[in-house]
N, C-alpha and C positions, 0 to 999 in steps of 0.2 A: 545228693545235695540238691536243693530245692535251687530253680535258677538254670541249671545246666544242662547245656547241652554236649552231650558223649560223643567226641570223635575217635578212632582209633589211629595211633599214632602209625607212619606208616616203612618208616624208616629203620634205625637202629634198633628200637623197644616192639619187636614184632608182638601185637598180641594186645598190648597195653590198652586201656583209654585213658583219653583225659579231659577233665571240665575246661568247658569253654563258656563263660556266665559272662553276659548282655552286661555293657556298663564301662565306667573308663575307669580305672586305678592309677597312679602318679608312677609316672617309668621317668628315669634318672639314665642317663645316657652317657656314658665315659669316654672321653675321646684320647684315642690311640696315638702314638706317636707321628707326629707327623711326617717324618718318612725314617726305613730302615737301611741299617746299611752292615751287610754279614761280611766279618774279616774271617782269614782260613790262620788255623792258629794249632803247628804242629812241629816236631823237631824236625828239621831241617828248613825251613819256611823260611824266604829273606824279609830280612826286617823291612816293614810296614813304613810308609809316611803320606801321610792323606789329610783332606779336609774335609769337614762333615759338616753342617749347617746346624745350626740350633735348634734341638729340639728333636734328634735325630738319635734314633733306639740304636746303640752302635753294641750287633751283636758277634762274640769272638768265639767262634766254633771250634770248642774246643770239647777234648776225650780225655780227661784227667789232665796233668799239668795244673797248672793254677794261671791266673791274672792280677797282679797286683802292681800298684801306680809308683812310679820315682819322683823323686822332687823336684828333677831339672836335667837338665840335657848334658849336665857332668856326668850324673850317677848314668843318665840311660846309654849314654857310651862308652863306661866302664862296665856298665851291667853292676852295678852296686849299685849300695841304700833303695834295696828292697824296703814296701811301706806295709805296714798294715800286722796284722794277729800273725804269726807261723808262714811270714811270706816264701819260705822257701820250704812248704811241703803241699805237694800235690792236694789237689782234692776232688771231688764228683760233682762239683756247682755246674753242670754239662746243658746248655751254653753256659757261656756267663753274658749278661745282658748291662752295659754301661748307660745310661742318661745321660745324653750330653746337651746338659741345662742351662751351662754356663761358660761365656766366649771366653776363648784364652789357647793356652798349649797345653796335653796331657801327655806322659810318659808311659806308658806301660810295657810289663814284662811278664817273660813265665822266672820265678825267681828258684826252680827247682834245677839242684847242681849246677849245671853248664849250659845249660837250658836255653838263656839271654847270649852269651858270649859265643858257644859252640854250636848256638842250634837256629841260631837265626829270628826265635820267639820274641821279639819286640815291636811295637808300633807306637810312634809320633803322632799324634793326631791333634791338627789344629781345629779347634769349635768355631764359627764365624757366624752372624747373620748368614752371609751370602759367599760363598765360595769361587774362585778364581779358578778359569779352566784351561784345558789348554789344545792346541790344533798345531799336529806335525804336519808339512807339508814336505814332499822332497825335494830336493836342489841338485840333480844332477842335469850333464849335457846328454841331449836326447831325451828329456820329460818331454809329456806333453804341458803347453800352458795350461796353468790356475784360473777358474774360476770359484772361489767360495765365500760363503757367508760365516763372521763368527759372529758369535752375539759380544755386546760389552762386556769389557773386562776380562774377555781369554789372551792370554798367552800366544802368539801365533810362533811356532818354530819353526826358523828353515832351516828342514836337515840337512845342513851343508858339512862336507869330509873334507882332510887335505887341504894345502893353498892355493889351488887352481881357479877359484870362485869370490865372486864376494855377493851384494845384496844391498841395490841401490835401490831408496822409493825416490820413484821418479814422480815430477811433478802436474801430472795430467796422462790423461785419457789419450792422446795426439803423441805424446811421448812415449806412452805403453807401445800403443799399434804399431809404432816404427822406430822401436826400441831407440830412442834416442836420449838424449837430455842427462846421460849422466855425468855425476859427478866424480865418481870411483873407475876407473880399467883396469887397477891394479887386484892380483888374485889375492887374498890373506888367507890368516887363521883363526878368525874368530868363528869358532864354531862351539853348539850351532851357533846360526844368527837369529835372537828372539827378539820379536816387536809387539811391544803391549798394548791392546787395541783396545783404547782407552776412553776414545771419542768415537759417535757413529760418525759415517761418512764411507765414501768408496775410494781406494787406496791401490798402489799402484806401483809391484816391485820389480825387480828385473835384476838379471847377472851384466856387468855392462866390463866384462872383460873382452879383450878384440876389439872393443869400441863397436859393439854391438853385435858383435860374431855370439855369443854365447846367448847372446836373446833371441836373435834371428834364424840358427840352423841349431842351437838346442835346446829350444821350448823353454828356456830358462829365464822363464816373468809368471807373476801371479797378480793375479786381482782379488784385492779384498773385500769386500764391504763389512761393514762394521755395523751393526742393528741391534737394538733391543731384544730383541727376537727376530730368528730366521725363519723362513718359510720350510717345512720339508718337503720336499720332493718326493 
């Protein structure tokens, strides 16, 4: 072909050539989902509940079984009102790839036998712009103190057990250091105890049972800061 210059390709097609001709042609560029996210989808699996961000290739690893959607979170917890063509016979779609195009709540199931009910094959999946995260921290006597960062809008859990504890934010920096200033001594059961870190700023928690025995001799305070973004270490 007049124009070309012959390279030999040098990877997969040992042997081949192919024209390489001077000049620009119009290339059309497809862009891929902007992020992925693989669920494991097999009998015995506990059912699924997550949040994916818009626009998120949500793919369900699956080896025959099928995927098909419920209308609402009656059917998905009775595992009925399977949707779609022959929802309850297997098939080889291996993955199956969902698009999640559009914000809301999705049900899915495997709709073959006992599949959903006996076998654990379901997932909850809320679509959102932006998804809500979340940060366990421990709550026992004898931690060491908290320091960490979350970004806006995580979840912060303190995994607190049993009535022996509770989870006071104290009011400053001065109150942290010398575990003082609380409002609570008494142990409860609200567990965990989760605080929605909602606004940036730095933050300030502590066990204030003993009347500061449990901040004092067992590390039980944390410091939060709250940030748009956190620095990694």
């Amino acid at each position: 072909m007049d124009g070309c210059v012959y390279r030999t390709w040098l990877r997969e097609d040992h042997g081949k050539k192919f024209c390489f001709k001077s000049g620009s042609e119009p290339v059309t560029c497809l862009d891929g989902p902007a992020q992925q996210k693989t669920l494991p989808w097999f009998f015995g699996m506990d059912p699924l509940e997550l949040c994916v961000e818009t626009g998120t290739e949500v793919v369900f690893n699956k080896t025959g079984h099928n995927v098909v959607e419920m209308a609402n979170q009656a059917d998905y917890d009775a595992c009925t009102g399977f949707l779609g063509e022959n929802p309850t016979v297997g098939n080889n779609i291996n993955p199956f790839i969902w698009q999640a195009d559009t914000d809301g709540t999705f049900y899915f199931a495997c709709g073959v036998g006992t599949h959903c009910s006996a076998g654990g094959m379901k997932a909850k999946i809320t679509v959102a712009p932006k998804c809500s995260t979340t940060k366990t921290l421990p709550w026992t006597f004898g931690m060491q103190p908290l320091v960490v960062c979350v970004e806006t809008g995580t979840a912060v859990i303190f995994d607190k057990t049993g009535s022996g504890h509770n989870v006071n934010q104290l009011a400053s920096e001065t109150e942290y250091n010398g575990c003082t200033g609380f409002t609570d001594i008494q142990g409860n059961s609200d567990n965990p105890f989760l605080y929605q870190a909602d606004t940036t700023g730095v933050f300030y928690f502590a066990c204030g049972v003993g009347s500061g025995f449990h901040c004092n001799n067992g590390g039980m305070k944390a410091m939060v800061t709250v940030a748009d973004t956190c620095l990694v270490e």
